[in-house]
N, C-alpha and C positions, 0 to 999 in steps of 0.2 A: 310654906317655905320648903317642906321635903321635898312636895311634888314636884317643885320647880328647880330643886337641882337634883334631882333624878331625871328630871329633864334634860337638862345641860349634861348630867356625865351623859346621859342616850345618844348624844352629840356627836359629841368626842371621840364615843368609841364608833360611831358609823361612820364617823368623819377618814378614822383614822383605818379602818377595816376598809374604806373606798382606796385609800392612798397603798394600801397594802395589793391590794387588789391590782390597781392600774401598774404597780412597778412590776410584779409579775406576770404581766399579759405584755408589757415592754420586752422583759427582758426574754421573752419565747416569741417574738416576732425579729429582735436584732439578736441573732444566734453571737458567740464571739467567732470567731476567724478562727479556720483551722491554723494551727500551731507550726502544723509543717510548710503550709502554704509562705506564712510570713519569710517563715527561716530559710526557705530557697526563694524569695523573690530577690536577694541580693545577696552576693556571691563573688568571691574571687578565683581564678583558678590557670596557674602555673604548670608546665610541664615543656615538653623536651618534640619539635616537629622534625622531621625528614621528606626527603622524597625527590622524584627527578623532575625535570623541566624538556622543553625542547622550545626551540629558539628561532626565531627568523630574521634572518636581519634586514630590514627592507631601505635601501638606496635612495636619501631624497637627494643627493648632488652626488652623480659621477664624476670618478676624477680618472685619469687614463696619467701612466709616465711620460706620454709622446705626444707631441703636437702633430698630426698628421698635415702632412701638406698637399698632395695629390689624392688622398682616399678618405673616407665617411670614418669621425672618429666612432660612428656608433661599432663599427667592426671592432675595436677596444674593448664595449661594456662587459663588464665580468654577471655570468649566467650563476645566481644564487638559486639553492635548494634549500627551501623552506620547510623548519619543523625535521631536518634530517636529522641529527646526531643528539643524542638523549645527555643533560647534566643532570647533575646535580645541587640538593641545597640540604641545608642542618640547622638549627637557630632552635631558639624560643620562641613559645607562644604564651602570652600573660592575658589573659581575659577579665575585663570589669560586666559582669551580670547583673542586669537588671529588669525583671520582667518583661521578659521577653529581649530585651535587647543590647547587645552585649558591644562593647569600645575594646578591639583584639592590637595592641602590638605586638610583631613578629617578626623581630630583628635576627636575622639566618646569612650565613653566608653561604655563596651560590657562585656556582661555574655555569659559566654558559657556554656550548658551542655551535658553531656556523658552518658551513662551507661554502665555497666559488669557485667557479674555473673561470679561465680566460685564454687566449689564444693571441698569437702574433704570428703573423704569416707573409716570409717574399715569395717575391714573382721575381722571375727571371723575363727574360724577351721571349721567347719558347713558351706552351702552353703547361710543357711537362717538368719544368726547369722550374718547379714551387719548392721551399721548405717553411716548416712550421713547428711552433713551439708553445705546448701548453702548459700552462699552469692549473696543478690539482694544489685550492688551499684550505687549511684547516684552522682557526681560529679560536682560541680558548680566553674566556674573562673572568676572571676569577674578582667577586664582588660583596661586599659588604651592602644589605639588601634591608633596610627601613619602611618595613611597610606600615600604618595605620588602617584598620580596619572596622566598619561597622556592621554586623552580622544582627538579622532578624528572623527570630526561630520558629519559622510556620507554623510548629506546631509545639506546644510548650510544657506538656503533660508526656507520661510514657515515657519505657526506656530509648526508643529512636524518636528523633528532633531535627527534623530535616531546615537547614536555612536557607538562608541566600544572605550575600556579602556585597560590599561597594566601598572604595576606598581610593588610595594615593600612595604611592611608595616614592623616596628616595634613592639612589646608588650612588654609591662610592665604589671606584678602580680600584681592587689591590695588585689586581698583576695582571698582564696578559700578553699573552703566547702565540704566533704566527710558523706554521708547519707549511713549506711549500715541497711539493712532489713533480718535478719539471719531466715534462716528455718531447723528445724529439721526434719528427718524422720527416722523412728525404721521399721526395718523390722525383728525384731525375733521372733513376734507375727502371724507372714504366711501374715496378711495384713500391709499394709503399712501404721504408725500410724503416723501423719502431728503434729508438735506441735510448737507454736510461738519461738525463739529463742532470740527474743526482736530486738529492733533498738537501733544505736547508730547514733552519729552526732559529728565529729570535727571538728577544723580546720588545712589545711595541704599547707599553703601557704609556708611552707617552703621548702614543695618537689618542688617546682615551681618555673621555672627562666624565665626570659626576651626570648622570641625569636623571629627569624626574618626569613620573606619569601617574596612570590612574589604572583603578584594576578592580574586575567584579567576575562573581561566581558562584557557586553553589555550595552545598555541604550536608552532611549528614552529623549528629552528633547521637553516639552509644552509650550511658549511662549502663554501669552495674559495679558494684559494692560503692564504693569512694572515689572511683575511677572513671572519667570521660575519655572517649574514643573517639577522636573526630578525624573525618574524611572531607577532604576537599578540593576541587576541582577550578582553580582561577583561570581567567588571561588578565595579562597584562600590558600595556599600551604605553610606552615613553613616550611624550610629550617633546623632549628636548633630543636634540642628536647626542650622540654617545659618543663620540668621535671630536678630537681636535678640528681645529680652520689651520690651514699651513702648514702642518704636516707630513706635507706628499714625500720629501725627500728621506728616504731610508735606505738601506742597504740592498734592495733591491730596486729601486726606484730606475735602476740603470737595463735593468730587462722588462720595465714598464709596469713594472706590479706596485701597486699604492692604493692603500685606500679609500673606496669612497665614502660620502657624507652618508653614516646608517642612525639608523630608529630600530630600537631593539624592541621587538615583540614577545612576548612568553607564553606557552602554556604550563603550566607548573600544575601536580598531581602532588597532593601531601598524605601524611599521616600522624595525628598529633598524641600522644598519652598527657592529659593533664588531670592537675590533683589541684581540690576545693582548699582555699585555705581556711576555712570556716567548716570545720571537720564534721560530717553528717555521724553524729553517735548510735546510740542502742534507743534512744530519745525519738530522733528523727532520722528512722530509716526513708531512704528513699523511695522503695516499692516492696 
């Protein structure tokens, strides 16, 4: 009867000396997860963007103030310069992080500006009996600017994390501004005599409606202490015109100046400072 539970305990303890064994050759083949790794795979991070834009306004319906009856109204269309005149923008940037992939709203309010000339020009019966009148105009829109953003970070390790972005933004008109610079020229005198035509200045926020497009780009992001550094480079593309239907009559509508049907393009350059709100302490430094 000894022998046989001295048997039974030799069991138990091999039994139990195997179960001991296999938890410890478990637990050195599933390491646990580094500590820091977890605590930045999700992340929030607030801060304060800037930066300029340049703008083009690109014409899908021309509108002319004049019905031509004997001439080609294309002699009317107003000549835009694309990407000339540099805005501005200022807003937030609110970031949801998630390994690797971050949901960015970036509600900033932004000036846009544009320019165009355009030209009207008589004839007399005479070849030298011309006069002509141009229009130098300068357009400002000052907007409340909704973008949604989803940003994916190439590279997810290290203090630089370069991404790429794709998204949608909204606009709201809050104001906008119409600066015209009028030139006359006489040519009945053989030379061509230049004389100021004056400027004017209004406001035309009411040609102007809400619209909505889509928008993608690049980026960099600079980590160091608790501080992210991000750069980035969009365009963006409206969808919808910017511009009123029936609108043509305004206060110069009567020297033929009125807008036509635009699509506002952007290239927008930022600079962002945002701060984690999930504060990286003496615990988990970040590098």
């Amino acid at each position: 009867m000894i022998q046989k539970g001295s048997s039974s305990v030799n069991k138990v303890i091999s039994f139990l000396m195997l179960v001991l064994i296999s938890s410890a050759l478990t637990a050195q083949k599933k390491p646990d997860k580094n500590p820091l790794e977890s605590f930045l795979d999700t992340q929030f991070w607030l801060g304060i963007k800037v930066g300029m834009n340049y703008t083009q306004a690109f014409p899908e319906t021309r509108n002319t103030g004049f019905s031509p009856i004997d001439y080609n109204a294309d002699s009317l269309q107003k000549s835009y310069d694309d990407f000339a005149l540099p805005g501005a923008h200022v807003g937030l940037e609110m970031n949801f992080y998630h390994k690797g992939f971050s949901a960015s709203f970036q509600p900033a309010y932004k000036r846009s500006r544009f320019k165009y000339n355009s030209a009207l020009e008589w004839r007399g019966e005479t070849s030298g009996n011309r006069f002509e009148t141009r229009y130098d105009v300068e357009q400002r829109v000052d907007i409340l600017e909704l973008p949604l953003m989803i940003k994916y970070d190439v590279i997810r390790s290290g203090k630089i994390r370069p991404f790429v972005m794709v998204g949608g933004f909204h606009s709201r008109i809050l104001s906008a501004q119409k600066e015209v610079d009028i030139t006359q020229i006489d040519y009945s005198s053989g030379n061509p005599l230049t004389s100021d035509g004056g400027s004017t200045s209004l406001g035309i926020k009411d040609a102007f409606k809400p619209f909505s497009g889509v928008s993608g780009g690049l980026g960099v992001n600079l980590d160091y202490w608790n501080i992210r550094t991000v750069f980035e480079v969009n365009y963006k593309h409206s969808l919808t015109s910017a511009t009123q239907p029936n609108t043509r009559e305004n206060e110069l509508a009567s020297l033929g100046e009125t807008n036509d049907e635009i699509y506002l393009r952007d290239v927008n350059i930022s600079l962002s400072f945002v701060f984690p709100f999930r504060f990286i302490d003496q615990q988990f430094k970040a590098y």
